[in-house]
Z-matrix of the N, CA and C atoms (Angstrom, degrees):
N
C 1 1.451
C 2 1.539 1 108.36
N 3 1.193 2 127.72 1 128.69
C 4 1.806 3 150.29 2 173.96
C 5 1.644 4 92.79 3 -49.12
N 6 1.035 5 102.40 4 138.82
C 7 1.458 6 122.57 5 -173.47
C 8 1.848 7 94.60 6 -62.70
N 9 0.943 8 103.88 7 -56.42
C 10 1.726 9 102.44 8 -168.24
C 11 1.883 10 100.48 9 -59.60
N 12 1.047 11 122.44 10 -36.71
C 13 1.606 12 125.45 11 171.53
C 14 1.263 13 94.85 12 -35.57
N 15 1.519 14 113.14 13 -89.88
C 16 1.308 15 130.13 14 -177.92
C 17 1.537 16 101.84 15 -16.83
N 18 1.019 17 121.00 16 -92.31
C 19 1.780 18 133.43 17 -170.24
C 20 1.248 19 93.63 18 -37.26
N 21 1.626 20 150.92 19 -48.79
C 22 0.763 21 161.13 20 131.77
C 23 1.772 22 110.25 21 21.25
N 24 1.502 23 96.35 22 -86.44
C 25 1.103 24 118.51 23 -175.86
C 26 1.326 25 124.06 24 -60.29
N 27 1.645 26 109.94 25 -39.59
C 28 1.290 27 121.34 26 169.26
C 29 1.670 28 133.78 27 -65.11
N 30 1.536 29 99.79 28 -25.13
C 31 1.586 30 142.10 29 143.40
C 32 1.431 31 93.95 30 -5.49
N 33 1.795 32 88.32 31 -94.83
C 34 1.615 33 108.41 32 -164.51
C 35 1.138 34 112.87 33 -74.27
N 36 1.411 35 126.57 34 4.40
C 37 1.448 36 114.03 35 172.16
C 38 1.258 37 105.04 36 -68.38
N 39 1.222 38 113.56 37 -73.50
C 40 1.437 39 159.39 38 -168.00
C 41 1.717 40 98.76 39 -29.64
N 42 1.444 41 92.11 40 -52.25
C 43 1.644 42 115.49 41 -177.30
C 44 1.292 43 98.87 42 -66.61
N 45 1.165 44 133.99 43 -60.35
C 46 1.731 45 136.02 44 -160.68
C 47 1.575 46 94.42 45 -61.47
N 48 1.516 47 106.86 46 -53.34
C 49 1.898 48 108.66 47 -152.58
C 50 1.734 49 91.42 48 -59.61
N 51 1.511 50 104.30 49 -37.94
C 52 2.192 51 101.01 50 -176.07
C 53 1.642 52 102.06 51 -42.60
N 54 1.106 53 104.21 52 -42.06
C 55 1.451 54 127.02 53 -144.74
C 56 1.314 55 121.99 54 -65.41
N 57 1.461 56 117.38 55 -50.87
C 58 1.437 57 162.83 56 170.64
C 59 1.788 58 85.29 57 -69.11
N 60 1.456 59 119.13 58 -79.60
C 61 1.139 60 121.00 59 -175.48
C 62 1.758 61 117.70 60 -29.56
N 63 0.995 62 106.11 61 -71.01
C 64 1.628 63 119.91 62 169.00
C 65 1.539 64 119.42 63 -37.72
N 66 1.317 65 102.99 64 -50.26
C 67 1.348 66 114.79 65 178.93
C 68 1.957 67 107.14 66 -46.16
N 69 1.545 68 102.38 67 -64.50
C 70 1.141 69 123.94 68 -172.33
C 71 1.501 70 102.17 69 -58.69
N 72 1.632 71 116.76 70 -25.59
C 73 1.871 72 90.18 71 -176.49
C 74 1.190 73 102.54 72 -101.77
N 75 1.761 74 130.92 73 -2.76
C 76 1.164 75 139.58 74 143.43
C 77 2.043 76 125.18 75 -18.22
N 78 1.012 77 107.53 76 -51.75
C 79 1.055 78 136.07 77 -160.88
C 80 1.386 79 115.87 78 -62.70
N 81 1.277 80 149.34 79 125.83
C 82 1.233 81 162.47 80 -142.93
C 83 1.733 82 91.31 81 -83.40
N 84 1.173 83 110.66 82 149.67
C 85 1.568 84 116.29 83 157.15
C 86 1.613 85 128.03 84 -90.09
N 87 1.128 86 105.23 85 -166.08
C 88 1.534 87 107.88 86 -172.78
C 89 1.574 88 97.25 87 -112.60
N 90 1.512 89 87.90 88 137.99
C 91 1.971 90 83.74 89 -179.45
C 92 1.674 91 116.91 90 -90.81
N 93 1.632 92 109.01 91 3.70
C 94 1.171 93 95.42 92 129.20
C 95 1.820 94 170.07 93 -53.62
N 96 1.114 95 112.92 94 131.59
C 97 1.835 96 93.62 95 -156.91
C 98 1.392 97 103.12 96 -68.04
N 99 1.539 98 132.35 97 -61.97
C 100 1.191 99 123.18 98 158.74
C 101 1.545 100 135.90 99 5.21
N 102 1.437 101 96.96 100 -83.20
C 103 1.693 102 117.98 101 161.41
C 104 1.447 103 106.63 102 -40.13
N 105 1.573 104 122.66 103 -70.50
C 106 1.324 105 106.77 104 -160.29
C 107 1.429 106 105.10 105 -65.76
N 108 0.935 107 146.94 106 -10.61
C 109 1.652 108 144.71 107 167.23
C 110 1.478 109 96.09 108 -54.00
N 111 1.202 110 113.84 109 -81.62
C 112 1.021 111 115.73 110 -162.35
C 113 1.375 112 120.08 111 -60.35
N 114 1.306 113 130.74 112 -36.44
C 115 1.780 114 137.11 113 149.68
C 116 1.368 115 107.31 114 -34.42
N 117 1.737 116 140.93 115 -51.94
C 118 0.652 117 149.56 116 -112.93
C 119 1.897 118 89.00 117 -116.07
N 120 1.598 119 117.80 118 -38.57
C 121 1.168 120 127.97 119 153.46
C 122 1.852 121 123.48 120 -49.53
N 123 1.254 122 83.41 121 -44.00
C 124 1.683 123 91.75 122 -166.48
C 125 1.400 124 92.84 123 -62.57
N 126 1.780 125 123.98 124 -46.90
C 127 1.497 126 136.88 125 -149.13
C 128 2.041 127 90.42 126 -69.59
N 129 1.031 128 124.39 127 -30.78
C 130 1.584 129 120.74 128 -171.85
C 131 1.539 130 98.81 129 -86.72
N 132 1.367 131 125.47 130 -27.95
C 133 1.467 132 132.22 131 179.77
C 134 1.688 133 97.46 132 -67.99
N 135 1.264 134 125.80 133 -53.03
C 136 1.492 135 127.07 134 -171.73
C 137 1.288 136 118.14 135 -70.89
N 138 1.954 137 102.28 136 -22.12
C 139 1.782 138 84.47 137 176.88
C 140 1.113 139 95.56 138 -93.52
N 141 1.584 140 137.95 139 -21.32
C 142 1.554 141 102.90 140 166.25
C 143 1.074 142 134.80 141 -24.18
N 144 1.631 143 97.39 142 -69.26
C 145 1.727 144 115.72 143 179.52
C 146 1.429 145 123.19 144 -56.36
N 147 1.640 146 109.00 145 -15.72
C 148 1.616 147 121.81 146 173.16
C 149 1.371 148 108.93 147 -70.24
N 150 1.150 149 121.24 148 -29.56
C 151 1.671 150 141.28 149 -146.75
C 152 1.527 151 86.11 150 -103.93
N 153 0.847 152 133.04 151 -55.00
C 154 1.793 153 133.92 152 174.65
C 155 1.393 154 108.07 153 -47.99
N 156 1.398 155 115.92 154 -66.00
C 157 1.923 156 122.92 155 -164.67
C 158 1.669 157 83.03 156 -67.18
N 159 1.454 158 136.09 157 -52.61
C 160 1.705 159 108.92 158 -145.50
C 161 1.987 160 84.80 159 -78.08
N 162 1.216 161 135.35 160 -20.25
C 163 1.058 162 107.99 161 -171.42
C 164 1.661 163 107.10 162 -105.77
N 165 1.436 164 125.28 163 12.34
C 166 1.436 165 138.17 164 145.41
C 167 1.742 166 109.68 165 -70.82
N 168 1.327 167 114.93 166 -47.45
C 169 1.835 168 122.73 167 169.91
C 170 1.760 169 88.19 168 -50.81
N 171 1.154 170 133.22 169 -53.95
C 172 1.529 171 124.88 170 -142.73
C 173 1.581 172 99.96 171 -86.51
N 174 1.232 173 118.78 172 -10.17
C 175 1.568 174 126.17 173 -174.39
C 176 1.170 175 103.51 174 -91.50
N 177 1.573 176 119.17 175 -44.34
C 178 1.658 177 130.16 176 163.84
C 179 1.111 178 113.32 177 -49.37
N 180 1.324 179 142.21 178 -66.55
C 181 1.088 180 146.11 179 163.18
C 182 1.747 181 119.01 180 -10.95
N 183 1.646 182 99.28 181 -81.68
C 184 1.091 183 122.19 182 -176.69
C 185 1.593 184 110.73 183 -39.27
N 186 1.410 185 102.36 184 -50.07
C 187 1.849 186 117.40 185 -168.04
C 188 1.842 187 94.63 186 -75.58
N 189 1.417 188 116.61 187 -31.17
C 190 1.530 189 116.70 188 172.46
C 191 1.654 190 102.60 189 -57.28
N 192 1.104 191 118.86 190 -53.52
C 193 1.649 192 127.34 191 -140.32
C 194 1.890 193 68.31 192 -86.94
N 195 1.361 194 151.23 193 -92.65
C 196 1.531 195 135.04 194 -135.22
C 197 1.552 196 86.49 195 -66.55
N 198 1.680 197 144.63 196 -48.86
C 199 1.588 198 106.48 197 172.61
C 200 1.607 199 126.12 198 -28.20
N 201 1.524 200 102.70 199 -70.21
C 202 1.634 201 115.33 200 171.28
C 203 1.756 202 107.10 201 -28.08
N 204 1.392 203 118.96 202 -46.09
C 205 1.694 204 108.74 203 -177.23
C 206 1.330 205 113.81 204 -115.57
N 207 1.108 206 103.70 205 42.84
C 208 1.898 207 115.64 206 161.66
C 209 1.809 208 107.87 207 62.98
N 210 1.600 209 112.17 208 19.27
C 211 1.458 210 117.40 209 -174.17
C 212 1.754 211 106.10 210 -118.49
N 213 1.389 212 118.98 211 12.83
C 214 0.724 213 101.94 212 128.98
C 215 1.932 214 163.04 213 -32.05
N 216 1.296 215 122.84 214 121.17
C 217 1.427 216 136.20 215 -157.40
C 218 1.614 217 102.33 216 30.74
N 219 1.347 218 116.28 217 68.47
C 220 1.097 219 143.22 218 -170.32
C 221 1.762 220 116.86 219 -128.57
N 222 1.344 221 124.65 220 49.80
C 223 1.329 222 132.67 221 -163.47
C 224 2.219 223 94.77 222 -16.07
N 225 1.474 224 80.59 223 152.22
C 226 1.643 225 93.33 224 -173.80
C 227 1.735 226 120.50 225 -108.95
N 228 1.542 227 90.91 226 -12.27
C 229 1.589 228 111.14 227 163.41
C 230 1.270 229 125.20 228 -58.92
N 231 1.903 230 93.01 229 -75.08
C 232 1.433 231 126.11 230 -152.97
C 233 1.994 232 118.40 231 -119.06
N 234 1.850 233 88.22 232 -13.25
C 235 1.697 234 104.64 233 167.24
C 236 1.430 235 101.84 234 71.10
N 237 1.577 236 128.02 235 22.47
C 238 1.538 237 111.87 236 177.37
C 239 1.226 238 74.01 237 -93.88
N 240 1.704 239 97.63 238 -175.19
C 241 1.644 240 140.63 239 -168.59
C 242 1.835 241 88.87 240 -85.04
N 243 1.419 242 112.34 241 106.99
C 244 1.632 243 121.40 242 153.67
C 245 1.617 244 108.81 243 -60.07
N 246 0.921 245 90.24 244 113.71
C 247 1.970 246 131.95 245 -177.01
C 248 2.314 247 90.90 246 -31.58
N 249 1.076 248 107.61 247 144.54
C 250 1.305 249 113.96 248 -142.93
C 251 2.006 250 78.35 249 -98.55
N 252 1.116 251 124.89 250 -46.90
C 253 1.266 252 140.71 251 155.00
C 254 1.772 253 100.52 252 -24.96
N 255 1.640 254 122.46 253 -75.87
C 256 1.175 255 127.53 254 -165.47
C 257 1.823 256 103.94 255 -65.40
N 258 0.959 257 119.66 256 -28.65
C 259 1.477 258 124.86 257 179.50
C 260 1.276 259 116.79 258 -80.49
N 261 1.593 260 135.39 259 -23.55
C 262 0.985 261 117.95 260 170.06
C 263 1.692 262 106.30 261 -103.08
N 264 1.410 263 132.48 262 -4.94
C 265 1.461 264 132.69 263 144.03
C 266 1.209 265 113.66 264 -57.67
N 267 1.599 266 126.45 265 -39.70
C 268 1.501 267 111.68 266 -174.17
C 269 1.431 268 104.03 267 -148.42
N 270 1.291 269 116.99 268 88.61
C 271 1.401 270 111.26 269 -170.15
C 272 1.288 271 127.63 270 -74.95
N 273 1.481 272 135.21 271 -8.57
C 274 1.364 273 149.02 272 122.38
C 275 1.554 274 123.03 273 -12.01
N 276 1.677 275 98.40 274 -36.08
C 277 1.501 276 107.20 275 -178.98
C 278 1.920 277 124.27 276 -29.72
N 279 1.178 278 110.68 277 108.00
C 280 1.365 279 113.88 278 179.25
C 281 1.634 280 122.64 279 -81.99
N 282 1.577 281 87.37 280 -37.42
C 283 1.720 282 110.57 281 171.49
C 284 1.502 283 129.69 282 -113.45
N 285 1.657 284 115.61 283 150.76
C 286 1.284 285 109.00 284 -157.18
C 287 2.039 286 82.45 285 -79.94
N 288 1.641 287 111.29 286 177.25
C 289 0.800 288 113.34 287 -178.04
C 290 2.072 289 123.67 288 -68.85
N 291 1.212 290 104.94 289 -9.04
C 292 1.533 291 105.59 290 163.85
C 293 1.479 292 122.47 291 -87.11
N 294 1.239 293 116.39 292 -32.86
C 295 1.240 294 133.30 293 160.94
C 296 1.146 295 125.09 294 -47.07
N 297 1.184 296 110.27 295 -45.75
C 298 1.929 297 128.38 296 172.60
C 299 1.198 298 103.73 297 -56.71
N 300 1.657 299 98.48 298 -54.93
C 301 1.816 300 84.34 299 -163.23
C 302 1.630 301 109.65 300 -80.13
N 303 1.116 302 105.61 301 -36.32
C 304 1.818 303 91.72 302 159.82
C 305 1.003 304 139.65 303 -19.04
N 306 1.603 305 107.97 304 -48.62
C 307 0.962 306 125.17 305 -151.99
C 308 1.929 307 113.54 306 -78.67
N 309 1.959 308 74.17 307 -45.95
C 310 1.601 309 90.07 308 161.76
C 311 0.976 310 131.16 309 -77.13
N 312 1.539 311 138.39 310 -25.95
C 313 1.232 312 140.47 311 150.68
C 314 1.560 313 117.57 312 -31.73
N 315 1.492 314 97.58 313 -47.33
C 316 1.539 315 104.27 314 -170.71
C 317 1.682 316 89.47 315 -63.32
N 318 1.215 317 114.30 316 -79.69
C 319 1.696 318 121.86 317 178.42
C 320 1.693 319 118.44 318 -16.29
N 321 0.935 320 97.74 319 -49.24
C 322 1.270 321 114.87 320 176.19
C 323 1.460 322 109.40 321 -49.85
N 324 1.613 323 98.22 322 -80.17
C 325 1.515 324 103.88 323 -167.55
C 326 1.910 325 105.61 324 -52.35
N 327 1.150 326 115.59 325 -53.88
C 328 1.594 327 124.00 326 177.75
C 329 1.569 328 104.70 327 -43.49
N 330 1.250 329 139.96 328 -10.28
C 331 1.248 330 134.95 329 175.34
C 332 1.657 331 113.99 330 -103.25
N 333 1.540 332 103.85 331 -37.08
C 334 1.281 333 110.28 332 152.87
C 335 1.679 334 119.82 333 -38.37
N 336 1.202 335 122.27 334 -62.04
C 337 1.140 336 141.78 335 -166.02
C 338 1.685 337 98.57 336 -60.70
N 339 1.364 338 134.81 337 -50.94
C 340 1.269 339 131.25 338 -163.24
C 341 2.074 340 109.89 339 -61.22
């Protein structure tokens, strides 16, 4: 499958799960007290998962817009070729696979430190 398919596909996931998501915190409660506790649990569980797809949409995007300018699997660090392996595991991929972990290493250690 063509790299832009893929993004494609991941598109409308991303898009549907917001979608569905919204719908569901849309939704009126129970005028029970019970219920709304427990609705009220579920409603912080869904914007998690809301908070994931719009910033999974924003990774799509991003990896759409460097296809659109030929920078596609184009590391964003260091500009080598992101490992053909890491691109079809994570096609969002911004960084080649040394870069990543750098990156997290760095992250890492800087959290250590706090």
């Amino acid at each position: 499958m063509a790299h832009r398919d893929v993004l494609d596909a991941l598109l409308h996931d991303y898009t549907t799960r917001a979608e569905a998501i919204r719908r569901d915190l849309g939704r009126s409660h129970s005028a029970d007290f019970a219920e709304q506790a427990q609705q009220r649990q579920n409603d912080e569980v869904l914007e998690a998962l809301l908070a994931e797809a719009e910033q999974g949409l924003l990774l799509v995007r991003q990896a759409q817009q460097r296809l659109a300018e030929g920078r596609y699997g184009e590391c964003l660090c260091c500009g080598e070729p992101i490992e053909a392996a890491r691109l079809a595991a994570l096609p969002v991929a911004e960084y080649c696979l040394r870069c990543a972990e750098d990156r997290e290493g760095h992250s890492n250690q800087a959290a250590r430190l706090k």
